[in-house]
C-alpha positions in Angstrom: 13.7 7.8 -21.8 15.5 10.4 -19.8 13.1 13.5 -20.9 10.1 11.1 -20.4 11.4 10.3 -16.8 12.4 14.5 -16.4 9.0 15.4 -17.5 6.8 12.5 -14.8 9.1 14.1 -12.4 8.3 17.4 -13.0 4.6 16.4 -13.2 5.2 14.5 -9.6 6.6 17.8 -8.2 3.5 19.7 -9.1 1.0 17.1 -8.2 2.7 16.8 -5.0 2.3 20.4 -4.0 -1.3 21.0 -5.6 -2.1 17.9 -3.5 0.2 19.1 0.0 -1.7 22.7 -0.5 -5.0 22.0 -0.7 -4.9 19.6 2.4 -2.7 22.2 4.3 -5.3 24.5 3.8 -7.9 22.7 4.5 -7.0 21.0 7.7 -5.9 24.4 9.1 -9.9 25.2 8.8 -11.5 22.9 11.1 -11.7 24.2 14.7 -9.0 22.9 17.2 -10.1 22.2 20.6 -8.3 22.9 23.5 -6.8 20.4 26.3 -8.6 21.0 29.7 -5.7 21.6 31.6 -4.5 25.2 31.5 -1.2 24.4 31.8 -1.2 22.2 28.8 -3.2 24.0 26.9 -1.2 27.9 27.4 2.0 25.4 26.4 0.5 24.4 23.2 -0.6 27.8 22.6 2.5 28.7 23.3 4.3 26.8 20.8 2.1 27.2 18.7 2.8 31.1 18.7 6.2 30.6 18.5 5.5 28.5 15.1 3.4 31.4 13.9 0.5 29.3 14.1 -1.9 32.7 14.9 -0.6 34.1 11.7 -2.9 34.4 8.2 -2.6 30.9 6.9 -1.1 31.2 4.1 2.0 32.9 6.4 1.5 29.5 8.4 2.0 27.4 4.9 5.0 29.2 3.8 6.5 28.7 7.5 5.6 24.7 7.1 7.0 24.5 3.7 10.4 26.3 4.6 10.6 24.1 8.1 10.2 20.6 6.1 12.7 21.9 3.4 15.1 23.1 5.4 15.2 21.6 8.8 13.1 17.9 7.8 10.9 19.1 10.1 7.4 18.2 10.0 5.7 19.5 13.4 4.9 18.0 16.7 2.0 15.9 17.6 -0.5 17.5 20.5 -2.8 15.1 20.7 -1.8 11.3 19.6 1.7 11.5 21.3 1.9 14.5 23.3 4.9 17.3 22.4 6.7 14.1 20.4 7.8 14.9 16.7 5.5 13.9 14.4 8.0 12.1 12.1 9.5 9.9 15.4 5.7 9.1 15.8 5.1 7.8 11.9 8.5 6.0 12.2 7.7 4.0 15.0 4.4 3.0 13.5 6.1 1.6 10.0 7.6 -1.2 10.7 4.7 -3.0 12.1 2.2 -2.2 8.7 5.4 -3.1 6.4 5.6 -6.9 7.9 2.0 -7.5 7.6 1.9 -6.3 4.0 4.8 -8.0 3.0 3.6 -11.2 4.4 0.6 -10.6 2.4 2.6 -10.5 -0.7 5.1 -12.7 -0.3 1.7 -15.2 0.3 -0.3 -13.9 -2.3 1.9 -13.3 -5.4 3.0 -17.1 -5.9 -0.7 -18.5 -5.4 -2.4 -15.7 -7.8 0.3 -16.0 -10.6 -0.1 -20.0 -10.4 -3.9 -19.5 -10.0 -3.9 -17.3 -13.4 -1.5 -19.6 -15.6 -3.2 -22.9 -14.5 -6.3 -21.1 -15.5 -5.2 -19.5 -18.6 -3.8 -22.6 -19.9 -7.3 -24.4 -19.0 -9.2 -21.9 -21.3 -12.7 -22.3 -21.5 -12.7 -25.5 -19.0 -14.7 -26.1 -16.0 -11.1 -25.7 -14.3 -11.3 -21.9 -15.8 -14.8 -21.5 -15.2 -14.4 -22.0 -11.6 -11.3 -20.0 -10.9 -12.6 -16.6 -13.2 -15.9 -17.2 -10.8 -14.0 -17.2 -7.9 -11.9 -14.5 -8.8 -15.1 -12.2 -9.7 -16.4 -13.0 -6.0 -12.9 -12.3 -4.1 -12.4 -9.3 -6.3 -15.7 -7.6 -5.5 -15.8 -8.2 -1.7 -13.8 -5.2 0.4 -10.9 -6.5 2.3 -12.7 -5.4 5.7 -16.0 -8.1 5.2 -12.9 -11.2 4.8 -11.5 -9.3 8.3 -14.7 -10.0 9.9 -14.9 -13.7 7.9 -11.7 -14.8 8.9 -12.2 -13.7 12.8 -15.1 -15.5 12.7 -14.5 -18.6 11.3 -10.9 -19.4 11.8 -10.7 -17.6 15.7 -13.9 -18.2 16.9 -15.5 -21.4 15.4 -12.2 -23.0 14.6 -10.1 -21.8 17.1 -6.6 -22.0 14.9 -5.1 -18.8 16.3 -4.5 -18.1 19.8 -5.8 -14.2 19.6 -7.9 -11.8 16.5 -5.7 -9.2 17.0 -1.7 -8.5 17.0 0.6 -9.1 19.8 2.0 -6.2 21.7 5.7 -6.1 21.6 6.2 -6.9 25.5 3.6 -9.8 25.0 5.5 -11.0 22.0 9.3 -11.3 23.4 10.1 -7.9 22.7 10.4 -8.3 18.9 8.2 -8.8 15.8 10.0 -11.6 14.2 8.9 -14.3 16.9 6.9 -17.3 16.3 4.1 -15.8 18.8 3.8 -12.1 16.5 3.7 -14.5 13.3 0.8 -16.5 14.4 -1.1 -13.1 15.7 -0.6 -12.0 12.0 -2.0 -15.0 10.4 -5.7 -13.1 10.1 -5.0 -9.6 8.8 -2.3 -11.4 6.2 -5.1 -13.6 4.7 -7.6 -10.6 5.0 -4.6 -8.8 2.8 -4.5 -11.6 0.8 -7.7 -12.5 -1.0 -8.2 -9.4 -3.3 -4.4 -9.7 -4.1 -4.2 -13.3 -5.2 -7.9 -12.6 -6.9 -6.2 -9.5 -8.9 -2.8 -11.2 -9.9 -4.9 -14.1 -10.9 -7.2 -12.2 -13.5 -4.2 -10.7 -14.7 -2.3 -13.2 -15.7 -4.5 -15.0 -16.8 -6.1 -12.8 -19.3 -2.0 -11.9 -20.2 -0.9 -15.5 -20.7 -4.0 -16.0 -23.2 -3.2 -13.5 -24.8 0.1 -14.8 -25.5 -0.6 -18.3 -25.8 -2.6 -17.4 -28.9 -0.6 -15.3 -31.0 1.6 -16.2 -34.2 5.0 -16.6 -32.2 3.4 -19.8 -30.3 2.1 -21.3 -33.6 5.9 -21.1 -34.6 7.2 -22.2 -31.8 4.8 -25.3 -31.9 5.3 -26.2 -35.1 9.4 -26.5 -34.6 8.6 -29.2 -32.8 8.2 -27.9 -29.5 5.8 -29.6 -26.7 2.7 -27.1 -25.6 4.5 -27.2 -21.9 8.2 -26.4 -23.5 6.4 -23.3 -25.9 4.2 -22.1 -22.6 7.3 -21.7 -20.1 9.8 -20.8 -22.9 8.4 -18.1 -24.5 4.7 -17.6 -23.1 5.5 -17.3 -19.9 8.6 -14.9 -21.0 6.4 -12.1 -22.7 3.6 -12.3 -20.1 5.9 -11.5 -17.3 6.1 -8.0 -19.3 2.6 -6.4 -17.5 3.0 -8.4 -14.8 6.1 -7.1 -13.3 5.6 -3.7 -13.0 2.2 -4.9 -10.9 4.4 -6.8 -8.8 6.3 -3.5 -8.3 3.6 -0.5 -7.4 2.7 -3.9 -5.2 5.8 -3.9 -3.2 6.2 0.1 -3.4 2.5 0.0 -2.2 3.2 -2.4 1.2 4.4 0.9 3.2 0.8 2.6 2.6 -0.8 -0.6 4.8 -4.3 -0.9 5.3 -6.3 1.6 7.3 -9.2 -0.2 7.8 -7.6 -4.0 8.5 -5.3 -2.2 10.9 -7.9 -1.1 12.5 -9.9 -4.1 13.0 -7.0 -5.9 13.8 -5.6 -3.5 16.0 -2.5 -3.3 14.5 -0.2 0.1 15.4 0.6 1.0 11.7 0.4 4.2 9.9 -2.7 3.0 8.6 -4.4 3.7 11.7 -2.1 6.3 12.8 -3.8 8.4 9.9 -7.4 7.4 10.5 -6.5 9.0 14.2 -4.7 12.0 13.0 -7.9 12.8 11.3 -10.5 12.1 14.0 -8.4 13.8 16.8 -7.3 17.3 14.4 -3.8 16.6 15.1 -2.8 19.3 12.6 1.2 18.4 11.9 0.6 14.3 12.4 -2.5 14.2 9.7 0.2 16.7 7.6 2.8 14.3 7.6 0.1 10.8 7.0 -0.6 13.2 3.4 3.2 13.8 2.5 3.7 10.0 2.8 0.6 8.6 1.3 0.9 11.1 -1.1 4.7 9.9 -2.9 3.9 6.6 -2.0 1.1 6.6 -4.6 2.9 8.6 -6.6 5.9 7.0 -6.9 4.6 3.9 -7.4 2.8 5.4 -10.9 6.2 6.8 -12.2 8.1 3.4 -11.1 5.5 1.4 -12.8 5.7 3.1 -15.9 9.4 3.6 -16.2 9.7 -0.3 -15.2 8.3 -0.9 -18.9 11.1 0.6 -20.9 13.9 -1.4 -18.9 11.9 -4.7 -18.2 11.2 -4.8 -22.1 13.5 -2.6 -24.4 11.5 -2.8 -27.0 8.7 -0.7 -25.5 10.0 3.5 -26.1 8.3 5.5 -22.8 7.7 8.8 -24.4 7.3 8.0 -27.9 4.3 8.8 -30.0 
């Protein structure tokens, strides 16, 4: 286990950095436009100097890699927040795409793992039939088309929510943990929600039938257990095995948000902060959005897989 986990580091590392260069590079190729004001723009040319920004690029790459290793410094934003450090921007932006993903989860995990083992254990029923045709449905349809669904029908026609898109923090009490933020979230968590509870459901299900058919069950049932007393002492047991580690890169994967239900909803995560980083060529911001996205989707793969070995010690990451 220990060389397997050395040598997904090691494979991290370089992935990381192929995927950090070519972005770098690339980024640094598109034109930058100027501010019209002269003063602003002979201070950002300026600073820019002084970071050796008119240099070769690949000077200006090694200069960015030595400033984030060093000094944790990732740039300054010029054009989203103006001569503010690019990582106090992203940090102030986290918190708000972290509570509407984990309300998503926290909504969608207990529904799509009781959806999967009611179906699973209502094979081939009309119970079965309807949820695996549901789950096809939900699972095909982006999360941006139940954005627009759930705007229409529950804010417009329905008129459950008081607003389509989330509370400022002065318009909320100052704080996102208030009734009033809560009820603003209501329609980007269920936009969240649908492909999760559709892809937890499939899962498990197909899992749990799995299990429920093999040689271990046909023991257990002939000791003289009941089908429920097999199911949730020993069925339900091994197909927690997969599931978990979903349930994991799920969690790991709440910081990475939404880019395009942010947007809709107008929610100031890091989602969107990324979408503008791109569209207004702020160089060090869009940098920074890469590094993160990157190890978040990284480190959710090597978590994943390394969650085997310890949620199931009979299963040897590395072996052959």
């Amino acid at each position: 286990m220990g060389k397997y986990i050395l040598k997904r580091l090691g494979l991290l590392i370089f992935t990381f950095f192929v995927i950090i260069t070519i972005s770098f590079f690339l980024i640094r190729l598109l034109p930058q436009e100027m501010p019209t004001d002269i003063n602003l723009a002979n201070l950002i040319k300026a600073r820019w100097e002084a970071l050796g920004y008119n240099k070769p690029i690949i000077v200006q790459y090694g200069i960015y890699i030595r400033n984030v290793l060093t000094k944790f410094d990732f740039g300054t934003s010029w054009k989203i927040a103006l001569t503010t450090p690019a990582l106090e921007v992203m940090s102030s932006r986290i918190l708000p795409t972290v509570i509407v993903n984990l309300y998503a989860l926290i909504f969608s995990i207990p529904i799509g793992i009781g959806l999967g083992i009611y179906a699973a254990i209502k094979k081939n029923r009309w119970q079965d039939h309807l949820i695996s045709t549901l789950v096809i449905i939900f699972v095909s349809v982006p999360s941006y088309v139940y954005a627009f669904l759930v705007q229409y029908f529950i804010y417009f026609k329905l008129r459950w929510v008081p607003t389509n898109v989330m509370y400022s923090l002065n318009d909320a009490g100052g704080s996102y943990f208030t009734a009033k933020m809560f009820s603003s979230l209501i329609l980007p968590v269920l936009a969240l929600s649908f492909d999760e509870i559709a892809g937890l459901t499939r899962f498990t299900r197909a899992e749990l039938t799995e299990t429920l058919t093999s040689d271990y069950m046909l023991l257990a049932r002939t000791k003289g257990l009941t089908r429920g007393q097999a199911t949730t002492r020993h069925a339900l047991k091994n197909a927690m095995v997969p599931i978990f580690p979903m349930l994991i890169a799920s969690f790991i994967g709440i910081l990475g948000g939404s880019m395009i239900i942010e947007q809709i909803f107008s929610i100031p995560g890091v989602g969107s902060l990324y979408l503008m980083s791109i569209n207004q060529l702020d160089y060090d911001i869009f940098m920074l959005m890469t590094i993160f996205y990157t190890l978040i989707g990284l480190l959710a793969g090597i978590v994943v897989d390394i969650s085997y070995g310890f949620i199931d010690p009979r299963i040897k990451m590395g072996k052959k």
